[in-house]
N, C-alpha and C positions, 0 to 999 in steps of 0.2 A: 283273022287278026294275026298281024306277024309277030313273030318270037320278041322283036324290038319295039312293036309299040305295047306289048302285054305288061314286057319288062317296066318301060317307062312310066303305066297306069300304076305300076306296082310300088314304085318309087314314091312316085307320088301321093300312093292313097297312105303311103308310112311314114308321111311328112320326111324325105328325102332319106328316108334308113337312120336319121339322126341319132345318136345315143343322147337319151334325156338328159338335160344335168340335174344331178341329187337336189333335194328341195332342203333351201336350210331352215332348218329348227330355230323359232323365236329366240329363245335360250342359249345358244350358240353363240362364242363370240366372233367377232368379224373379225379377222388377221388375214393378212398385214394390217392394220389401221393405218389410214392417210391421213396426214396432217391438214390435209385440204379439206376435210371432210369436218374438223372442229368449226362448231358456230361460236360456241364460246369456252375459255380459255380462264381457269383460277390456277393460280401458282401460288402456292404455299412454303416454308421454312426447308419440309423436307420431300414435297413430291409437288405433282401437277396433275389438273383432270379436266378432261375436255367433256364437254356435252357434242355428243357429236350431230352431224346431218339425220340420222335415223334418229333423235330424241334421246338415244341411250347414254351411259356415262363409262368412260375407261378412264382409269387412274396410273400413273406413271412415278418412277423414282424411289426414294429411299421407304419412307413411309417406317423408322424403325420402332420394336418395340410393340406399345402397347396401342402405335395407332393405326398400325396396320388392321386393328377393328374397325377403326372408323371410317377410313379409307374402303376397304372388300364391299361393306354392304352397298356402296354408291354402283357396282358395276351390275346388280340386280333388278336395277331401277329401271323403267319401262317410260316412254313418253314426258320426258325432264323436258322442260322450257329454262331452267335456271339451277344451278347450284351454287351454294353459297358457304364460306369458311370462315370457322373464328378466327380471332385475328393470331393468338399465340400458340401455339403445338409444344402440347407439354408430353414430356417423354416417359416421366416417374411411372413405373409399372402398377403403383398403386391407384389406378383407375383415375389418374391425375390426364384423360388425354383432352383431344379438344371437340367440340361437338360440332355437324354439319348439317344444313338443310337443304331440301332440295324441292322445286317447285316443278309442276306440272303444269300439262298444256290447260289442263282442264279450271288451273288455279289451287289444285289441294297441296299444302307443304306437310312434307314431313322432315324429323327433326330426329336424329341419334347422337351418342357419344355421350359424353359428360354432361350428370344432370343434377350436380349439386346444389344451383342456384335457381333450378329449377328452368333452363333457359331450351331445353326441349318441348315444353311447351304442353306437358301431359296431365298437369297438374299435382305432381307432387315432386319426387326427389332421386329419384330410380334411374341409376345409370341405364341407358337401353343401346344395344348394337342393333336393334332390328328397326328401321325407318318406321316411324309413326307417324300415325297423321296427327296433326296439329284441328282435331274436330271444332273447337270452339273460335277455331279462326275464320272460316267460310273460304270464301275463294277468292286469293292474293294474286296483285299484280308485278311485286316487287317484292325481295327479301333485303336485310341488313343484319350481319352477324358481328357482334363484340366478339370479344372476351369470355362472357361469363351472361349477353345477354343479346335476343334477337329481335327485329321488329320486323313488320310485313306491311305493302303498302294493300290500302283493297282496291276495287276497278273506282271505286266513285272517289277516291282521295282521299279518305280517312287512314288513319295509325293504330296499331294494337302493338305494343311490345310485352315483355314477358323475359323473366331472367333476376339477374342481381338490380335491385335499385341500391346498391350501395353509395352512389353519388348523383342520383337522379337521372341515370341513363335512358331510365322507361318511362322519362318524364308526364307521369302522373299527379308526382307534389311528392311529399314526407309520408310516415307512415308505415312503409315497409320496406327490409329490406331488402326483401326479392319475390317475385309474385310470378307463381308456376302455371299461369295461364293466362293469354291471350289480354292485355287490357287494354284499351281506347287510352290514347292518347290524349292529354289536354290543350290541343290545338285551339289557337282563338277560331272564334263563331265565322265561320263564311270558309273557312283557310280547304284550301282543296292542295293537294301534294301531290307531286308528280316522281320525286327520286329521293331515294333515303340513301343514307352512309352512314357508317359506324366506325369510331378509332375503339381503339382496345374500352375502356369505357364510357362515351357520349355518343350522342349520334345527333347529325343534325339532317335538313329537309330539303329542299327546296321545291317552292310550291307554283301552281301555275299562271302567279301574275311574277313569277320570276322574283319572289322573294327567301332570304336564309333565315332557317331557325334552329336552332341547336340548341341541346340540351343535355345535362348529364357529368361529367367528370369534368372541371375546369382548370385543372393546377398549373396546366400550359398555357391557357387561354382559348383552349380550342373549340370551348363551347361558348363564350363570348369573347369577340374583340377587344383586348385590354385597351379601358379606356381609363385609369388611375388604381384602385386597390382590387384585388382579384378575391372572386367568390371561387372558392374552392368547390363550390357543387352549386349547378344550377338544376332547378328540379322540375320545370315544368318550362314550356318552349319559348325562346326569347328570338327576337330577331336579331339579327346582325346589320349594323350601318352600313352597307353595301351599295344602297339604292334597290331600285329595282330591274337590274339588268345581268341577275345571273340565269345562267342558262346551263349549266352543268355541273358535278360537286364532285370529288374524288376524297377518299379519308385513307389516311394509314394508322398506324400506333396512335399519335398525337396530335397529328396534324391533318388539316383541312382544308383544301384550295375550292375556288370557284373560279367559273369564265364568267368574266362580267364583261359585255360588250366587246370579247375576242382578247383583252386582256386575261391575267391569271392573278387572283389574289388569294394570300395565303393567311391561317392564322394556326393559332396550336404553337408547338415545338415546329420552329421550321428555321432551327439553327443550324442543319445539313442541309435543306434543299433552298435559305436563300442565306446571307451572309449576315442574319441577325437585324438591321435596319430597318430593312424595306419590307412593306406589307403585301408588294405586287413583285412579280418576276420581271424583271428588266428585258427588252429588247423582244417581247412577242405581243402583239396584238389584233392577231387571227387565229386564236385558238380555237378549232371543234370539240376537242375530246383532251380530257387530262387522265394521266394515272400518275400515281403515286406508291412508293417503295420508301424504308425505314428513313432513309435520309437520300434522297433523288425524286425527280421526279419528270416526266415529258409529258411533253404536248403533241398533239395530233394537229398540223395547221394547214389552212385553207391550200388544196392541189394536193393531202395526201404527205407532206412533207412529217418526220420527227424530228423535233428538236428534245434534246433530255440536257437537264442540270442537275447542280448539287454535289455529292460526296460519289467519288464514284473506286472506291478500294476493292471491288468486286469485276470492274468492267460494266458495269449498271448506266454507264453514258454511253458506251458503244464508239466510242472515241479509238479502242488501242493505245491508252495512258493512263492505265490504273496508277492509281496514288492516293492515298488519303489526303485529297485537297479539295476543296469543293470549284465547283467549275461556271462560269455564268451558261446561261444556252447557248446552244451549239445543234449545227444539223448533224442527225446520225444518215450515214449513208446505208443507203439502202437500193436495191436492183428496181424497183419501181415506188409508185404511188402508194400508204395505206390506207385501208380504210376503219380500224379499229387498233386501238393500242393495251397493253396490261401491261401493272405491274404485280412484280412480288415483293420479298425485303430487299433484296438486292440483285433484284434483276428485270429484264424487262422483257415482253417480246410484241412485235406487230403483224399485223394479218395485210398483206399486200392486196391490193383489186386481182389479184389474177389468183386469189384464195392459199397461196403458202403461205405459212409462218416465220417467222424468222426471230431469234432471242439473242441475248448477251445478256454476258453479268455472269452472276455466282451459277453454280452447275455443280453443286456441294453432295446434293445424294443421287445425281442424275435428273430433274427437277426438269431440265431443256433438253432432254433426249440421253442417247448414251453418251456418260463420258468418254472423253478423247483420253486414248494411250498415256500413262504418264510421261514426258519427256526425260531425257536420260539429263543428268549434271555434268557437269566440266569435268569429273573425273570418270566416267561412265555409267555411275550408280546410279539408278532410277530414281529423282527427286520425288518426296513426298507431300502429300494433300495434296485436295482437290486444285483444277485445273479451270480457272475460267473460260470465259466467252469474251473477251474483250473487243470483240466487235461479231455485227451480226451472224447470226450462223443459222440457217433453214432447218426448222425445227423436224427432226426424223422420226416419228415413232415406229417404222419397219422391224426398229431392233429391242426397243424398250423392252423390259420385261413388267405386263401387265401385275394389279394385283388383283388378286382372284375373289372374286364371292365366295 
């Protein structure tokens, strides 16, 4: 055997002399994280958290105070199919923060942060940083978090909430006003649900012959369609005059749109996102997907197109005309087609077919990536506060600074 075929056997029998690469550890976080890699996308007051391609969860932005608890234990989580946020982020260091849930593949949620209303779901009242399972719930297809209360949908269609019933959000009926575990819903007899939403306190349904039921906090009308004197709490599940042709639900604070037949009908507070009048959004009737932010809102329409309207003082239309004036639709430009849209309170961002991200709007604690350099004033001096996104910008997380479990 010659000196050169010996060597060649040699090579090969060591898989080509290769240096192994290190095995990484479960536990280990993945950096740089890619944007491309977020399946799903919540943006919150003061940060952002994607559920990434591997199931796991990274949290991004300001996160200040006392929620930086609530926020750390999300990045410990293993196998997330969904995570889910209350609606308001409270700052007060007195354990005032706001509670988050988080769903797996398997169907188990667990539930931390603020448990005064018992809306972790543990069955009594004990604030907890450390994810708990929700035992009495079984195995959830969907989450919906308020305020102060959450519901979970299950595979076969039924409702269980759990939280403050202080205006009938856990629409049950009267009786209590907050119930720290898991309770069935008073859905009429046959009703199968397909997607739950929640404003700070109602939540309504929509079920799979494509009708709305809502129930819970009414002072805006966002749990029934004002149709002359308003019930300031509805307590158990009502429908809404719709017809039967919605097909998708989006909720913010107060307010609640549906696609009904590619149209967008809105009810609640939706004195920012339409001009007070009209119960439908003017000039779309291809809509696939809605989200909804404090006072804005856009639609995802048929080819991939955004359209966003409303109050846009943030950059939250993606327009490059911030102003506190509210706006009818308009297409946001964007580098291609999306295929998913979110909002936050004042911002927005979409996921393009070719998987980047892209946002505008408020950028307050870093929330859409890092913020940009402050620009300098007319006189040289570094102008103060936050810098928006007034139109889209590709969401970077290379630089964000993670928070930590």
């Amino acid at each position: 055997m010659t000196s050169r075929l010996a060597l060649a056997l040699l090579v090969a029998a060591c898989g080509g002399a290769r240096t192994p690469e290190p095995a990484h550890h479960p536990d280990e976080p993945h950096a740089p994280l890619d944007a491309r890699d977020v399946e799903q996308l919540v943006i919150s007051p003061t940060g952002s958290c994607g559920v990434f391609a591997d199931h796991r969860i990274a949290c991004w932005g300001g996160w200040d105070g006392a929620l930086i608890k609530v926020a750390a234990p999300a990045a410990g989580l293993h196998e997330v199919a969904e995570l889910a946020i209350g609606h308001e982020l409270l700052t007060d260091p007195q354990a005032h923060y706001d509670h988050l849930c988080a769903r797996d593949r398997a169907g188990a949620v667990r539930c931390w942060g603020n448990n005064q209303q018992g809306q972790l779901g543990t069955g009594d009242r004990t604030d907890s940083m450390e994810p708990t399972v929700v035992a009495a719930l079984g195995t959830s297809a969907q989450l919906a978090l308020g305020q102060r209360h959450a519901c979970a949908l299950d595979r076969g269609g039924a409702v269980r909430c759990w939280g403050s019933n202080e205006f009938g959000q856990l629409g049950v009926g009267r009786g209590a006003d907050a119930i720290a575990t898991p309770t069935p819903v008073a859905l009429p007899d046959g009703t199968i649900v397909e997607q739950l939403v929640a404003t700070v306190d109602s939540t309504c349904a929509r079920t799979r012959d494509h009708r709305v039921l809502c129930w819970g906090d009414n002072q805006n009308g966002q749990a029934a369609v004002r149709d002359g004197a308003i019930e300031s709490s509805i307590w158990t599940p009502r429908e809404l005059v719709l017809g039967r042709g919605a097909r998708a639900l989006a909720a913010a604070e107060s307010t609640v749109c549906a696609i009904v037949d590619g149209a967008i009908a809105c009810w609640g507070y939706t004195a920012g996102v339409l001009d007070g009048s009209h119960a439908r959004v003017e000039g779309i009737d291809d809509a696939q997907a809605i989200a909804l932010g404090t006072d804005h809102g856009c639609a995802l329409r048929s080819g991939g197109a955004v359209w966003c309207f409303g109050m846009n003082v943030h950059g939250e239309l993606g327009n490059d005309r911030v102003g506190a004036t509210r706006s009818p639709p308009a297409q946001v430009t964007l580098p291609g087609p999306a295929t998913q849209i979110v909002a936050g309170g004042w911002n927005t961002c979409a996921r393009l077919a070719d998987r980047r991200w892209f946002c505008w709007g408020a950028n307050l604690h870093g929330e859409l990536g890092p913020r940009e350099a402050t620009p300098q004033s007319a006189a040289g001096a570094p102008a103060t506060g936050p810098v928006p996104h007034p139109t889209p910008t590709p969401l970077d997380l290379t630089r964000v600074e993670l928070v930590a479990e």
